[in-house]
N, C-alpha and C positions, 0 to 999 in steps of 0.2 A: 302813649304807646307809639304813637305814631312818628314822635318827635326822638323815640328811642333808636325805630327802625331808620329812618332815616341819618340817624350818627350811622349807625352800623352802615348802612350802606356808603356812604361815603369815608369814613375810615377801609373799608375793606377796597372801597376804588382808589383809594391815596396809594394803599399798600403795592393793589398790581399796577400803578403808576409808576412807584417808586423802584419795584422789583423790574417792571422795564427798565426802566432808565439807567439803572445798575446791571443789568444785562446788554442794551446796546453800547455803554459805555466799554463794557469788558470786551463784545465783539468786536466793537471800532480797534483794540490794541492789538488786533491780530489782522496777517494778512492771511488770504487764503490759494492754497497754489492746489491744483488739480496734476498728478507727476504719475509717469508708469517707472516702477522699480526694475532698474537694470543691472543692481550689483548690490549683492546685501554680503559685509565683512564684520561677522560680530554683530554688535552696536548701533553699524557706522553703514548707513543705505545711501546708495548714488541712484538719482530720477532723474526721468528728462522731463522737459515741460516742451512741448510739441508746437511749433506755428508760434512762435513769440516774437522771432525776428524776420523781419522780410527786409530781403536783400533783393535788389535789381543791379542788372550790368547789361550790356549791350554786348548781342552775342560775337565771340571775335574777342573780345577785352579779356576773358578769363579763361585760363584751363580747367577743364571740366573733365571728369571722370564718371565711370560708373563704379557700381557696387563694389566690383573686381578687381577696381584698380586700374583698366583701362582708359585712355584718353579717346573723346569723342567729340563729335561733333555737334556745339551747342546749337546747328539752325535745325536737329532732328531731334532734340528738345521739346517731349509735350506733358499736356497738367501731368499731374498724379506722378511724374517718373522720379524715380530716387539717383540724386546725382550727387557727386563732392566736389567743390567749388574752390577755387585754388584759394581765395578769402577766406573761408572757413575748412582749410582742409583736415582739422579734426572731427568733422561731422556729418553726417548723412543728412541733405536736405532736398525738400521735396517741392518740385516746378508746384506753382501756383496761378500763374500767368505765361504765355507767350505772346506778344503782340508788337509790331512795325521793328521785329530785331530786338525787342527786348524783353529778357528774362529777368523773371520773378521769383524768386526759393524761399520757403519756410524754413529758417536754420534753427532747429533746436538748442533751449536750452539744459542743460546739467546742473541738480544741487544734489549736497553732497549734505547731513548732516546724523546726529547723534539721538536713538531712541533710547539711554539710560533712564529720562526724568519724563516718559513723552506716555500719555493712555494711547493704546491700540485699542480699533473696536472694529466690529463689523459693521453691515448698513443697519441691523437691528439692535444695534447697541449693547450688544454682547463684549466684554471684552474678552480680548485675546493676546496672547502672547507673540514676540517675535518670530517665534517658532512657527506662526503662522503664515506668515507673510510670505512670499515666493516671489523670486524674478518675474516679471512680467505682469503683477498685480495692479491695474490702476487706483491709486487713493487720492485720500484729498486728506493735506494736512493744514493745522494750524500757525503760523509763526508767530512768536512775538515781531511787532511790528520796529524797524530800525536796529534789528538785529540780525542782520547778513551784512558779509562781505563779499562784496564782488571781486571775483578774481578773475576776470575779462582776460586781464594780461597772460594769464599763465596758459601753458600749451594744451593745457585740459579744456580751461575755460570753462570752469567750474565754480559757481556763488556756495559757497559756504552759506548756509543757515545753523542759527544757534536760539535754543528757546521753543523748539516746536512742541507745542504743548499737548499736540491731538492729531492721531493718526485713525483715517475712518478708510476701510477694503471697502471701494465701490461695489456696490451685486460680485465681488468676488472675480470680476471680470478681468480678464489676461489680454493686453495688449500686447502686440508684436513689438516690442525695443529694440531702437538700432541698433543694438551690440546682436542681436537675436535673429538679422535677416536675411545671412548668409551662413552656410554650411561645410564643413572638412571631414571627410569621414580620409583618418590617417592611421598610423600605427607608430607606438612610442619607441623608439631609439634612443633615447639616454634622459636620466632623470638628472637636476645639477640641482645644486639649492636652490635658485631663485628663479628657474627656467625649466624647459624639455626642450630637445628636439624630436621634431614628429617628420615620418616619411607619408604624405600622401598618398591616400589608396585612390584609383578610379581617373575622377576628371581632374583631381590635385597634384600631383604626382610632384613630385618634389621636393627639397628638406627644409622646412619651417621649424622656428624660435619661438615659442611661445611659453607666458607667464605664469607659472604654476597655477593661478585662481583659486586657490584656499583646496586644491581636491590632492590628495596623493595616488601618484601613478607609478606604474612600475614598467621595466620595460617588454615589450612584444603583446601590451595590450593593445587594443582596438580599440579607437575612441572618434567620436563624433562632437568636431569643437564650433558653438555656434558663434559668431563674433560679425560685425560689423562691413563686409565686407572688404575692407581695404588693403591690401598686402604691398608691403616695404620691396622693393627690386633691391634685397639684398643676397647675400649667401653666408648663410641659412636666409629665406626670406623672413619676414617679418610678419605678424599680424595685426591687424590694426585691435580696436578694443573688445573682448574675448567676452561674450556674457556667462557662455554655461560651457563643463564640457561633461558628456555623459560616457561613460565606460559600456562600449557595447560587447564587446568578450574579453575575456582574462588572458588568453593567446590567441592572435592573429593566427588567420591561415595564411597571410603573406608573409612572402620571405623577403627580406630587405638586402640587396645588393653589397654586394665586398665595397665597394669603393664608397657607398653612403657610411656603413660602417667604420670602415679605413679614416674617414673625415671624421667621424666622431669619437672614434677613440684610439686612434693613435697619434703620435708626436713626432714631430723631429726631435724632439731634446733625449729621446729613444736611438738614436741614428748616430753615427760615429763615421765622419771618412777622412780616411788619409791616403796622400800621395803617397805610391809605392818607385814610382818610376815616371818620371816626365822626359818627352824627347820632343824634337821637331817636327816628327812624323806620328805621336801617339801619349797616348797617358794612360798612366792604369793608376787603378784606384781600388782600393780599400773598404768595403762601407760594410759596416756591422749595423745591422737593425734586427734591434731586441726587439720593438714591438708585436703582439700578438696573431696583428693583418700585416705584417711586412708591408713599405709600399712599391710599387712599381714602377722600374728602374729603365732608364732609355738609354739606348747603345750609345746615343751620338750628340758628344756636351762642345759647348764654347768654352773658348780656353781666353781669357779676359786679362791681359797684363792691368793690375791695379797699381795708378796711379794716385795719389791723396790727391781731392781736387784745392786748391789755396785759399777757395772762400770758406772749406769745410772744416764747421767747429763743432762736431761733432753731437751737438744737441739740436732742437727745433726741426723744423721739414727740410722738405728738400733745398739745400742750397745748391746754385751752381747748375750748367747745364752740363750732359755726356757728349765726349768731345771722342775725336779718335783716338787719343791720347789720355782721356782719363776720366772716369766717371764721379756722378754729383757726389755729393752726400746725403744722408737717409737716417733717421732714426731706425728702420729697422730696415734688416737686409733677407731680402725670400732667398733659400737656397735652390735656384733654378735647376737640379738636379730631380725632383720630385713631381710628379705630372701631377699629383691631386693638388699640391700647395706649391707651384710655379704664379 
């Protein structure tokens, strides 16, 4: 009997030997990354993984920014501050070190991959659907291991994972994401397919481009867009990476300005002028604008004898420089007649 039990005990310890050893095996094929979810499209979720690269520069070597887009001064650099580093200026990263003139940043990284083939679950092992997941969720997923592509090079600088087998919602806990740490409360001014333009309410004031983000808007709502802090010194400005955007009313109480309007939806190819009379001492002119805002019209123009400059061949940039005698060449010509678009 004794010679019985004792099979059995050592068949049944072979067994949870074997059954390790066939589970450490399957764990080793996986990496495991710890990401807070900062864009879920469909499918297809973008994370950042926080503190993975440390970057030092000596202060004076790099342009430094903060959240806003402003340039500052790296010697007033301390731990904890969130800066954008002219090296990594897709990303918001955070002092780690100051010391003898040199700074230290945490640069985040971004993956990007596919939950078709992947179990979602909670911390108790519930599973769940995509539908549960939310921006800002910290998780920890599984990869098959030698299955990502780094894509360092590209202006996203984003690794692609492929294979993630297993997606677990830490305690359901919501991390702040850099696209999440700066705020726009604006008001929508024109819907296009792949864009809006938005007028700034309050401390924004201004007219910003921004990327639809899977939400549809209409115009003269009031919307609250959280994104990354960084904005393009363009016109329209630009926003840097946009995480959420929430609809706070369906009509603003602000009214948005003729001349922001006039920029968004009128044209010159609406505009028609002709010379009626030119003389030595005056010129009268013609101009028909159909557009809806008309735009507005200055008494007092330059009268420019056009000369074809000889390097100009009439494709490519500016050839040629403006002479007294005659101006460069341009792929496109502004009709200096119009004060919003001179």
């Amino acid at each position: 009997m004794r010679k019985k039990t004792k099979i059995l005990l050592f068949i049944i310890s072979l067994f949870i030997i074997i059954i390790g050893v066939i589970g450490l095996y399957i764990f080793t094929q996986f990496d495991k990354y710890t990401l807070t979810i900062i864009e879920i499209n469909g499918n297809t979720i973008k994370a950042e993984e926080k503190n993975t690269i440390l970057y030092t520069f000596t202060a004076g070597n790099e342009v430094v920014k903060n959240i806003n887009g402003q340039e500052i001064d790296t010697l007033e650099l301390k731990v904890g501050d969130l800066a954008i580093v002219d090296e990594y200026a897709d990303r918001i990263c955070t002092v780690t070190k100051t010391e003898n003139n040199e700074i230290t940043v945490a640069v985040p990284v971004y993956y990007e991959f596919s939950t078709e083939s992947t179990r979602i679950k909670d911390i108790n092992e519930n599973n769940i659907d995509i539908g549960g997941l939310q921006v800002g969720n910290l998780i920890e997923i599984l990869n098959k291991k030698d299955n990502s592509i780094n894509r360092t090079q590209m202006a996203s600088s984003i690794k692609k994972l492929y294979g993630v087998k297993q997606i677990i919602v830490i305690d359901n806990k919501v991390e702040k994401a850099s696209n999440m740490r700066a705020t726009l409360k604006a008001i929508v001014v024109k819907v296009n397919d792949n864009n809006f333009l938005a007028m700034g309410i309050e401390n924004g004031t201004g007219l910003y481009s921004v990327g639809l983000n899977n939400i549809e808007l209409k115009k003269g709502q009031e919307i609250l867009i959280y994104f990354n802090g960084d904005v393009m010194e363009t016109y329209p400005a630009q926003l840097g990476d946009v995480g959420k955007i929430e609809i706070l009313k369906d009509k603003s109480d602000t009214t948005v300005p003729d001349n922001i309007l006039r920029f968004c939806y009128s044209s010159n190819e609406n505009v028609t002028i002709t010379i009626s009379e030119i003389s030595n001492s005056g010129i009268t002119l013609n101009i028909k604008d159909t557009n809806e805002l008309p735009y507005n019209y200055s008494h007092n123009y330059i009268i420019n004898k056009k000369v074809k400059n000889k390097d100009y061949t009439g494709v490519g940039e500016q050839i040629g420089e403006n002479t007294n005698n005659s101006t460069a060449g341009y792929t496109r010509n502004w009709n200096r007649i119009y004060l919003e678009r001179s």
